[in-house]
C-alpha positions, 0 to 999 in steps of 0.5 A: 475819448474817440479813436482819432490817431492822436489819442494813443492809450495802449501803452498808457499807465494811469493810477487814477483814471480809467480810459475808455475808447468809444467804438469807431464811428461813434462820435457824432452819435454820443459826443454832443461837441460832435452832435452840433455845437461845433455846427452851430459855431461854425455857422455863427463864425462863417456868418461873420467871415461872409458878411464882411466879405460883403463889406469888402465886395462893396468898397470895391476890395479884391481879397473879399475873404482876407482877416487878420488873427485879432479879427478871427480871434474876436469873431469866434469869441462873438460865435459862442456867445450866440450860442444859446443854452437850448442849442447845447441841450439839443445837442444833448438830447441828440446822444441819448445823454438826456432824455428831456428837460432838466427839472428842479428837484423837491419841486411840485408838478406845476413847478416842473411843468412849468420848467419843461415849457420854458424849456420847450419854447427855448429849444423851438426860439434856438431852432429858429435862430440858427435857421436864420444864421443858415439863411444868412449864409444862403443870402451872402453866398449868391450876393457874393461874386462866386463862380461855383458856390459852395453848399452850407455843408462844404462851407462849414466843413472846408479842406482847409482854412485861408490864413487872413488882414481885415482892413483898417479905418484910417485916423482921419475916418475915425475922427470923421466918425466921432466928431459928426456921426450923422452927418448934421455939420450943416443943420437938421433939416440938410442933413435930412434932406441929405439922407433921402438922398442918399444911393443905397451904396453910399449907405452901405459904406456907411455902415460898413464903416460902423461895422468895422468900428465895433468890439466884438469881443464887448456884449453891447457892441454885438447887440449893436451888430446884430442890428446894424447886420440887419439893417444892412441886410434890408438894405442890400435886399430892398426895392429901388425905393428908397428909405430912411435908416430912421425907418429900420429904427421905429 
């Protein structure tokens, strides 16, 4: 283990065990829960926490950074789940613990080779993925009123953490939602004529709203998000042009 305060082993009897201290500033270099994956985690986590603050600086809220404990909890375990099994083997690799990709045993050379490719295309697929959450996080700090931004690296790693209330749909929005979804009570053709009509604000409430609807703690519905995340991020950044939400569907 480390030599954080909190680990007292000195006066320690164990019949079993045999604990060995690691050498003071050590535990990036050969913990891989300190070589990235809590990065990785909190990356994925502050993605959540900025994207709803969006949400909240859209319907004209004041505490943007505000979430309850069931939202926090449900977020965090939406993060690890993002975490892919490549990212974790990287942060391996880091420590020196493993040299490359695992191979199968008693398999033959091609076997092996082919192991060490797919191994290789999961890595640079992970690389690419947590680029893309850090360039999400880039994008929601300079939408978000800020006076001073913070850099990515102070925001992964605050002094201290904000204890958070996500706001609620209302029963009547909820209904709203479920009975009319696409909002097609006066005939296809409005309801079409409507969505090219519609401001682009309007259209992030929606889906906002959508958002907020979702489960994260349920697979289908973070695969959802993803989408519907993405969807709402073209939208913030398109042109005065406006498009379709069929459009992001095609």
């Amino acid at each position: 283990m480390d030599n954080a305060p909190s680990h007292i082993v000195a006066d320690l009897e164990l019949t079993n065990i045999t604990v060995q201290v690691l050498p003071p500033n050590t535990t990036s270099k050969v913990q891989p829960i300190d070589a990235g994956i809590i990065a990785a985690f909190k990356r994925h986590y502050r993605r959540l926490h900025l994207q709803n603050a969006l949400d909240r600086d859209e319907r004209g809220e004041t505490n943007l950074y505000k979430v309850d404990q069931l939202t926090a909890m449900r977020w965090s375990l939406a993060s690890w789940s993002e975490i892919s099994s490549a990212t974790i083997a990287n942060c391996f690799r880091h420590t020196g613990l493993m040299d490359g990709p695992a191979l199968p045993t008693g398999g033959g050379e091609n076997e092996a080779g082919t192991v060490g490719q797919q191994a290789q295309q999961e890595a640079a697929a992970a690389a690419v993925e947590e680029q893309r959450v850090e360039q999400d996080l880039v994008s929601a700090l300079e939408r978000l009123p800020l006076r001073n931004p913070m850099s990515i690296a102070s925001l992964l790693n605050p002094s201290e953490e904000e204890e958070t209330a996500h706001a609620e749909l209302t029963d009547a929005e909820i209904i709203k939602l479920v009975k009319d979804p696409y909002g097609e009570e006066e005939g296809a053709a409005d309801a079409e004529e409507e969505v090219e009509k519609h401001p682009k604000a309007e259209k992030l409430a929606s889906l906002s709203l959508s958002i907020a609807l979702l489960d994260l703690s349920q697979k289908s519905h973070r695969v959802a998000h993803r989408t519907l995340r993405q969807v709402q991020a073209d939208l913030r950044s398109a042109s005065t042009t406006q498009a379709t939400l069929d459009s992001w569907l095609k």
